[in-house]
C-alpha positions in Angstrom: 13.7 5.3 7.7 14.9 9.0 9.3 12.6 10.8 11.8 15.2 13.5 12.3 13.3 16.5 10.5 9.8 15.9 12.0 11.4 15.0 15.7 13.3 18.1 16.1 10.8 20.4 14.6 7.7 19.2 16.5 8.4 16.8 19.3 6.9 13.4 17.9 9.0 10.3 19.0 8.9 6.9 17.9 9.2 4.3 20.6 10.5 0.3 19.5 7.6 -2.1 21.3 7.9 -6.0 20.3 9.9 -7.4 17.0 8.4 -10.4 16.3 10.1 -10.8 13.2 13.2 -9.2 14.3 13.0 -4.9 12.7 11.7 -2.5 15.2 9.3 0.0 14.3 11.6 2.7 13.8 13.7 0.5 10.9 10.1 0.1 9.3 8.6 3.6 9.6 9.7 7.4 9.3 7.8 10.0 10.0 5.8 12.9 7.9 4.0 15.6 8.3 0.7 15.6 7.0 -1.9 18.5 5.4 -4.6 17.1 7.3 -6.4 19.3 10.0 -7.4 15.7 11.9 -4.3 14.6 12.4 -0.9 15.9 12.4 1.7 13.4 11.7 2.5 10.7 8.9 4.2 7.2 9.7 6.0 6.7 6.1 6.6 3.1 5.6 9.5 1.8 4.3 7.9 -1.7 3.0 4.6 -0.5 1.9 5.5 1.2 -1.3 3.2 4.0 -1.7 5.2 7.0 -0.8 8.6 6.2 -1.3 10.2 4.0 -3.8 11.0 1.0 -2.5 12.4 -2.4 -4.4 9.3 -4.0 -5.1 10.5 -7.7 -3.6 11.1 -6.0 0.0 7.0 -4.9 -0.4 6.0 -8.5 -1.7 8.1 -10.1 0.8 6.5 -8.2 3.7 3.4 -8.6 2.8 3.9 -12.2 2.5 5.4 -12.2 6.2 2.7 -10.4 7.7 0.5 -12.9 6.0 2.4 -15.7 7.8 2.4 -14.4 10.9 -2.0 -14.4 9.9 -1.5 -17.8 8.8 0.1 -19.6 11.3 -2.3 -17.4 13.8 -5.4 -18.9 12.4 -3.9 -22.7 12.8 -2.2 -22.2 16.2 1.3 -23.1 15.1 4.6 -21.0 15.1 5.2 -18.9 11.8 8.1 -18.9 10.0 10.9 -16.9 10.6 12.5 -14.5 8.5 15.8 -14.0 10.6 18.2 -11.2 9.4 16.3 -11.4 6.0 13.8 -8.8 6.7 16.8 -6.4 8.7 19.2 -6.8 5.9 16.9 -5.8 2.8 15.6 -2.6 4.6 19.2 -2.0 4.9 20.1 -2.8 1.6 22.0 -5.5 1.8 22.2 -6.7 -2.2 20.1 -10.3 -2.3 18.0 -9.9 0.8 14.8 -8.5 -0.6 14.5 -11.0 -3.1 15.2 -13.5 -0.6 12.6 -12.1 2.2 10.5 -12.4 -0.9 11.6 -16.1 -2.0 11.4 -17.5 1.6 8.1 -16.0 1.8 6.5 -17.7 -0.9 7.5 -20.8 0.0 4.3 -23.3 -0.5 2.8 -24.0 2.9 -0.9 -25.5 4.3 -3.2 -23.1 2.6 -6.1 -21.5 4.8 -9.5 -20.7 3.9 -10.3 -16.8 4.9 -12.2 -13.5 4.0 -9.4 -10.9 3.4 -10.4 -7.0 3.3 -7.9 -4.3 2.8 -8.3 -1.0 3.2 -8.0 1.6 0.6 -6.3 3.7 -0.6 -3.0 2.2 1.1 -3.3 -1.1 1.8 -4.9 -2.5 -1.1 -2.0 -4.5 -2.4 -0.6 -5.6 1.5 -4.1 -7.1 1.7 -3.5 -8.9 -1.5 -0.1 -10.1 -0.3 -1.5 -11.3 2.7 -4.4 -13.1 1.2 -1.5 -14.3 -1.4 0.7 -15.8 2.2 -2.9 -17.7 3.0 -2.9 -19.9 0.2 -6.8 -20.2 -0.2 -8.1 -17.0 1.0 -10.9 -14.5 -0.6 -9.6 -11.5 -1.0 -11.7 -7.8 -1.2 -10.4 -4.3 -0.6 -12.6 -1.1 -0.2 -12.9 1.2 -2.7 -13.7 5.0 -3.0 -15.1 4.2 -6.5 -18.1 3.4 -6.9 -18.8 0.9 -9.7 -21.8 0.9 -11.9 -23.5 -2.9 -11.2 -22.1 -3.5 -8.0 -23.9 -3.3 -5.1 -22.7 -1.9 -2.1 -21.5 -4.8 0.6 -20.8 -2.5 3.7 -19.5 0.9 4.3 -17.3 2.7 7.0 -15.3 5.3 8.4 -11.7 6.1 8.4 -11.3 8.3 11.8 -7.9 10.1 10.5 -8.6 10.2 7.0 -9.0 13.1 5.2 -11.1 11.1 2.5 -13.6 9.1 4.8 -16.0 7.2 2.4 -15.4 3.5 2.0 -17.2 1.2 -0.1 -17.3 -2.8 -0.2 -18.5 -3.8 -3.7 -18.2 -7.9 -4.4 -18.7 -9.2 -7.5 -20.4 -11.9 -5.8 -21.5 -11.4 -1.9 -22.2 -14.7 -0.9 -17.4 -15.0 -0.8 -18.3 -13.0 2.3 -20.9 -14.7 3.8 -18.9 -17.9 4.3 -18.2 -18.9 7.8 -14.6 -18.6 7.7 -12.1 -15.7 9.4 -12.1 -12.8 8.5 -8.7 -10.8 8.7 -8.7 -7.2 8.4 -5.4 -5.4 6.8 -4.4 -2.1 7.0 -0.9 -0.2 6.6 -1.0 0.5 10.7 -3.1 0.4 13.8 -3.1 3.0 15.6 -6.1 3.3 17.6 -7.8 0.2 15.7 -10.9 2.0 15.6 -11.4 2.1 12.1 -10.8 -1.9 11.8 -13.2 -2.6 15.2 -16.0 0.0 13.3 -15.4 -2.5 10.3 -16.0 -6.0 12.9 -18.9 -4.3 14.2 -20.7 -3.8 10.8 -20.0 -7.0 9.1 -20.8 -9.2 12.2 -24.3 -7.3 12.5 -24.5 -8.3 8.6 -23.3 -12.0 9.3 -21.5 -12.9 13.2 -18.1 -14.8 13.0 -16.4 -16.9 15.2 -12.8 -15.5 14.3 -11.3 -12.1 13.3 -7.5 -11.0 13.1 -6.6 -7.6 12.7 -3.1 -7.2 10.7 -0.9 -4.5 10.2 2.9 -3.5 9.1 2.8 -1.8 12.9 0.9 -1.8 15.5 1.0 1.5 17.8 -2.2 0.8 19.8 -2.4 1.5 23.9 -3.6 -0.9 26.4 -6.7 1.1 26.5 -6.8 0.3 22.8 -6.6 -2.8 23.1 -8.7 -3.1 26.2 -11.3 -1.9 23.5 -11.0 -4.2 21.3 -10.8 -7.2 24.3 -14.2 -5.7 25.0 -15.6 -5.7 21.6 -14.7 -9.5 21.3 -16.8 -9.7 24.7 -19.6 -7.8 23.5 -20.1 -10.2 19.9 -19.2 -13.3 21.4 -16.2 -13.7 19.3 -12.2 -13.8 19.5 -10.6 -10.9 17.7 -6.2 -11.0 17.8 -4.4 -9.1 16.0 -0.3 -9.3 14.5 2.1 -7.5 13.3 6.0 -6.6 12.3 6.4 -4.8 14.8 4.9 -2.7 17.8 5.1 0.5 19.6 4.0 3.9 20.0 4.3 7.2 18.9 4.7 9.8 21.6 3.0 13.1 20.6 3.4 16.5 22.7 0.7 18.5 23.5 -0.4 20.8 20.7 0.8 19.0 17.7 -2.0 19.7 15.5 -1.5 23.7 16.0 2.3 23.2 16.0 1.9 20.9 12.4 -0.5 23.4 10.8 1.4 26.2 11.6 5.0 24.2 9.9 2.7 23.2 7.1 1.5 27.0 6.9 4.9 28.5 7.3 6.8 26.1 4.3 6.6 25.8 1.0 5.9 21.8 0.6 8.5 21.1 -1.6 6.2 20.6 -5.0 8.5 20.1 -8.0 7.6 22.3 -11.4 7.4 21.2 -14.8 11.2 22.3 -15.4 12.1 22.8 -19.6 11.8 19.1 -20.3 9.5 17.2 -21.9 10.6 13.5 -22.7 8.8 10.6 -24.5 5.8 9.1 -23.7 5.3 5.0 -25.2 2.6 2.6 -24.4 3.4 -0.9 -23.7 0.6 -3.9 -24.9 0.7 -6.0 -21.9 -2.0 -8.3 -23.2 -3.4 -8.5 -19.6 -5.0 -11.8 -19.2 -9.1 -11.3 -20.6 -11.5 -11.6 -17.4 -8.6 -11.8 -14.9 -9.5 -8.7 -12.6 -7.1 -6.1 -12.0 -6.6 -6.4 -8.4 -9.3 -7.1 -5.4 -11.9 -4.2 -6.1 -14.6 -6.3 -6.9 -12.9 -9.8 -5.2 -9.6 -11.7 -6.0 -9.5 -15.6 -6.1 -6.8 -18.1 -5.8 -7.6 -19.2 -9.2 -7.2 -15.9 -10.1 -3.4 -15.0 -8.5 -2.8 -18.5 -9.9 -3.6 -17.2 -13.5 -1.7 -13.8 -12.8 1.5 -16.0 -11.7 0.7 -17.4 -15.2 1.6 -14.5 -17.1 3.8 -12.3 -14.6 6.9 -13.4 -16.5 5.2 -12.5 -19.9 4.3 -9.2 -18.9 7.2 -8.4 -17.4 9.2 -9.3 -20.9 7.1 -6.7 -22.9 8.1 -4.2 -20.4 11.3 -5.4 -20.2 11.8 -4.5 -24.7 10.4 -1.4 -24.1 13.4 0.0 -21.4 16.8 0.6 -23.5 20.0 1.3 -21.8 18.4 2.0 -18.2 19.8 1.4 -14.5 17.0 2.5 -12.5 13.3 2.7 -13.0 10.5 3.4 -11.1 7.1 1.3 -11.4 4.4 3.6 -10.6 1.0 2.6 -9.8 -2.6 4.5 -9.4 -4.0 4.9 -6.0 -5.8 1.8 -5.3 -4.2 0.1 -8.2 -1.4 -1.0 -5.8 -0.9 -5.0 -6.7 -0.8 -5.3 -10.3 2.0 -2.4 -10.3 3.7 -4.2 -7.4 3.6 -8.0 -9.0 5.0 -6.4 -12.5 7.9 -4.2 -10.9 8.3 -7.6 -8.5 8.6 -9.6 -12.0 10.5 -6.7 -14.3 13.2 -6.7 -11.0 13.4 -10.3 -11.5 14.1 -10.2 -15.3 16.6 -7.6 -15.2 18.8 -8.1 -12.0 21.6 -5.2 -12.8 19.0 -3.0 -12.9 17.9 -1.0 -9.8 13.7 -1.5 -9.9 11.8 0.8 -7.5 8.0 0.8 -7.0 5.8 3.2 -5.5 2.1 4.8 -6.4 0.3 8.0 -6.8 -2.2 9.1 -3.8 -4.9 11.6 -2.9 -3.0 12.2 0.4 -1.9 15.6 1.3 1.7 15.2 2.6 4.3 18.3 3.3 7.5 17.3 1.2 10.7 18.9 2.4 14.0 18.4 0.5 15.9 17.4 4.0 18.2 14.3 4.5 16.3 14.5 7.5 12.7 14.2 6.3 10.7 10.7 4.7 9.4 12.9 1.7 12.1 14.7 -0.1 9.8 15.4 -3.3 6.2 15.9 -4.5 4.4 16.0 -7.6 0.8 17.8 -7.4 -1.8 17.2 -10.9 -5.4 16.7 -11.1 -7.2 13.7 -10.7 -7.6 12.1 -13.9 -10.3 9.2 -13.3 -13.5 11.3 -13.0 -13.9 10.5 -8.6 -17.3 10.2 -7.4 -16.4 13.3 -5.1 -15.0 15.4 -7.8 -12.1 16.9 -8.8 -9.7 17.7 -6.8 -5.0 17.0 -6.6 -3.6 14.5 -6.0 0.1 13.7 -5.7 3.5 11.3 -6.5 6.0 11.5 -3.9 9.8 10.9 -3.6 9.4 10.6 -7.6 11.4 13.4 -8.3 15.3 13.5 -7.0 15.8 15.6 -3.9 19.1 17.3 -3.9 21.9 15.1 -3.9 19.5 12.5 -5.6 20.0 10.5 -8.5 16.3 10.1 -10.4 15.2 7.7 -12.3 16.2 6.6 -16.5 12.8 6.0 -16.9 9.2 5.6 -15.3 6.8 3.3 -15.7 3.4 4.3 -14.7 0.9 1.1 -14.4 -2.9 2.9 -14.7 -6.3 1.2 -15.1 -8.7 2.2 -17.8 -10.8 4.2 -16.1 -7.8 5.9 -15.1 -6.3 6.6 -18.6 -8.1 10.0 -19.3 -7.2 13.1 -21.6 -6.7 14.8 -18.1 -4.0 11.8 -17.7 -2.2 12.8 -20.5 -2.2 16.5 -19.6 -1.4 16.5 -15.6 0.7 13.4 -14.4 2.1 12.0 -17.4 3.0 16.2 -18.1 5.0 16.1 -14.5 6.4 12.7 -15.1 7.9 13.1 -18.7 9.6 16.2 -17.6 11.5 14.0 -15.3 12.4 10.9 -17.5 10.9 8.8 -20.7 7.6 7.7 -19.8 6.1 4.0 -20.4 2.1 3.8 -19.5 1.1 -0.2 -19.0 -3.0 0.0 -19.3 -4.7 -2.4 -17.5 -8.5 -3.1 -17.9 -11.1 -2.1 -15.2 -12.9 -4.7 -13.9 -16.8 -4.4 -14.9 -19.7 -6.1 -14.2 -19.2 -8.3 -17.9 -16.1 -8.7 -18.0 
């Protein structure tokens, strides 16, 4: 991932710290600049699939490594290694995504765990790493609230511009198991957000175990120290792993220096243009009462059903796309791990042709057409699924070609019911169809009867 823009412009430098798994920080991350008064700069991933396209077996496979490195955590043993394999498909060496992902999905001793993600980013590493665990529960947070569900636990993100988190099970007693509890989340930077979590689920019901996890981990010793003393203070053991470590060195002044480059540029937001392409629905059939991804909970008998069906879905998707090279899968804010698992399978069933993934997002990035910079591209439309805190944009990044770019023959945009709106129709499917053919997969919205 390049740094170049962002470095030269405002002084931020990424530093390697440990490789456990053998990239360094700066192979896994470039960095942004965000529109964000709180904080200034952006660490864009370049395994986490949610602001640039990325081949959707490189985001499985990492998610299933970090899970590994959770796994083998929890019962004391040595994970396994990934060697070059992780290196080699962030540098696009042909094969080496698919076989992170292959190596990574290898059966081993399943574990027994609570698994909470954090929205909006890492809802689908959370499932991946609650997929690496074999017999985990799995539960990310949500900003939408749910008619039936009662509210678990809430908390605050401290950089976020969009603070409000919610925990809604389908059934609260998965949480009140005594088992681990592992925590995911894209990064850690000061790991306050994740040791705000501990601290109001162990008041609810104490644990003997937590593990913090994280595609990087850019906490201080005073950081860490923090969370040492938290551990103290409950009585518990709290670890935490990751991909890689480091830090990010930030000059004085870098929120007035990043609002004043966000003020003084354009941000890159791509118009409508003359086009206006087709827009087809696909049937996927999606399995009745499986849920869509880990709003409400996510069992192993329920990945085991999805496994089921991947293949299936991926094959309707598949008779939809005539004479294509490269497509994107696009999913829906949260909706992260269904989109992922069907690009994952479509990539599989069509190996000449290049299959990206990537979602939409209600974060505020600065998009600069520069070789230099992480975000070439934006897309800016409404929200289309009726928030709880009203209207407001939100935003597809890197989905456009930047110049010298070659887009995409065709999208596929992966949206939940709630999600598919007449303000769907007239913002982001608008934006996308002037860009390529357009193919929206619907997948149902988990409710309290279904």
């Amino acid at each position: 991932m390049t740094s170049a823009w962002v470095s030269s412009r405002l002084g931020v430098r990424l530093t390697d710290g440990p490789r456990p798994v053998g990239a360094g920080l700066s192979s896994l991350v470039g960095l942004g600049v965000r529109r964000n008064p709180r904080r200034a700069h952006l660490l864009v991933s370049a395994v986490l699939g949610k602001h640039v396209p990325t081949d959707p077996r490189l985001v499985y496979g990492s998610g299933l490594l970090l899970g590994e490195l959770v796994r083998a955590r929890l019962r004391g043993e040595e994970p396994v290694h990934p060697g070059s394999l992780l290196s080699d498909a962030l540098g696009g060496v042909p094969g080496a995504a698919a076989g992170l992902r292959d190596l990574m999905r290898a059966p081993r001793v399943p574990v027994d765990a609570v698994v909470l993600g954090y929205a909006e980013t890492a809802t689908a590493l959370g499932h991946s790493v609650a997929d690496a665990l074999g017999g985990a529960y799995y539960l990310h947070s949500t900003r939408r609230p749910v008619p039936g569900f009662a509210t678990y636990g809430g908390f605050e993100e401290e950089h976020s511009h969009a603070t409000s988190h919610l925990l809604l099970p389908a059934d609260p007693a998965m949480l009140d198991r005594d088992v681990p509890v592992v925590l995911v989340d894209d990064e850690l930077s000061t790991g306050r957000t994740v040791l705000n979590t501990i601290e109001t689920l162990h008041a609810v019901r104490p644990r003997s175990h937590y593990v913090l996890a994280a595609l990087v981990d850019l906490r201080g010793a005073a950081d860490q120290a923090r969370m040492d003393d938290l551990a103290a203070r409950l009585g518990t053991r709290i670890d935490a792993v990751a991909l890689a470590g480091g830090h990010v060195e930030l000059p004085e002044g870098i929120l007035e220096a990043g609002q004043a480059l966000v003020a003084g540029l354009s941000g890159g937001s791509v118009g409508l243009g003359g086009r206006s392409l087709a827009v087809a629905r696909a049937s996927l059939e999606w399995p009745t009462g499986l849920p869509d991804g880990g709003r409400h909970g996510f069992l192993p008998s329920h990945r085991t059903r999805l496994e089921k069906d991947l293949a299936r879905m991926a094959d309707v998707l598949a008779a939809e796309l005539d004479d294509v090279s490269r497509v994107l899968v696009l999913g829906f804010e949260e909706l992260m791990y269904a989109p992922l698992r069907l690009a994952e399978a479509l990539a599989d069933a069509l190996p000449s042709v290049d299959v990206r993934y990537s979602t939409t997002t209600r974060s505020p990035v600065l998009a600069v057409d520069d070789p230099g910079y992480a975000i070439r591209t934006r897309l800016v439309f409404p929200s289309h699924d009726d928030p709880a805190d009203g209207p407001g944009e939100r935003y597809a990044y890197n989905v456009a070609p930047g110049s010298g770019q070659r887009g995409f023959d065709q999208i596929v945009f992966v949206v939940d019911d709630a999600g598919d709106t007449v303000a769907l129709a007239h913002g982001l499917l608008e934006r996308l169809r002037a860009l390529a053919p357009v193919l929206v997969a619907t997948v149902p919205a988990h409710r309290r009867d279904s």
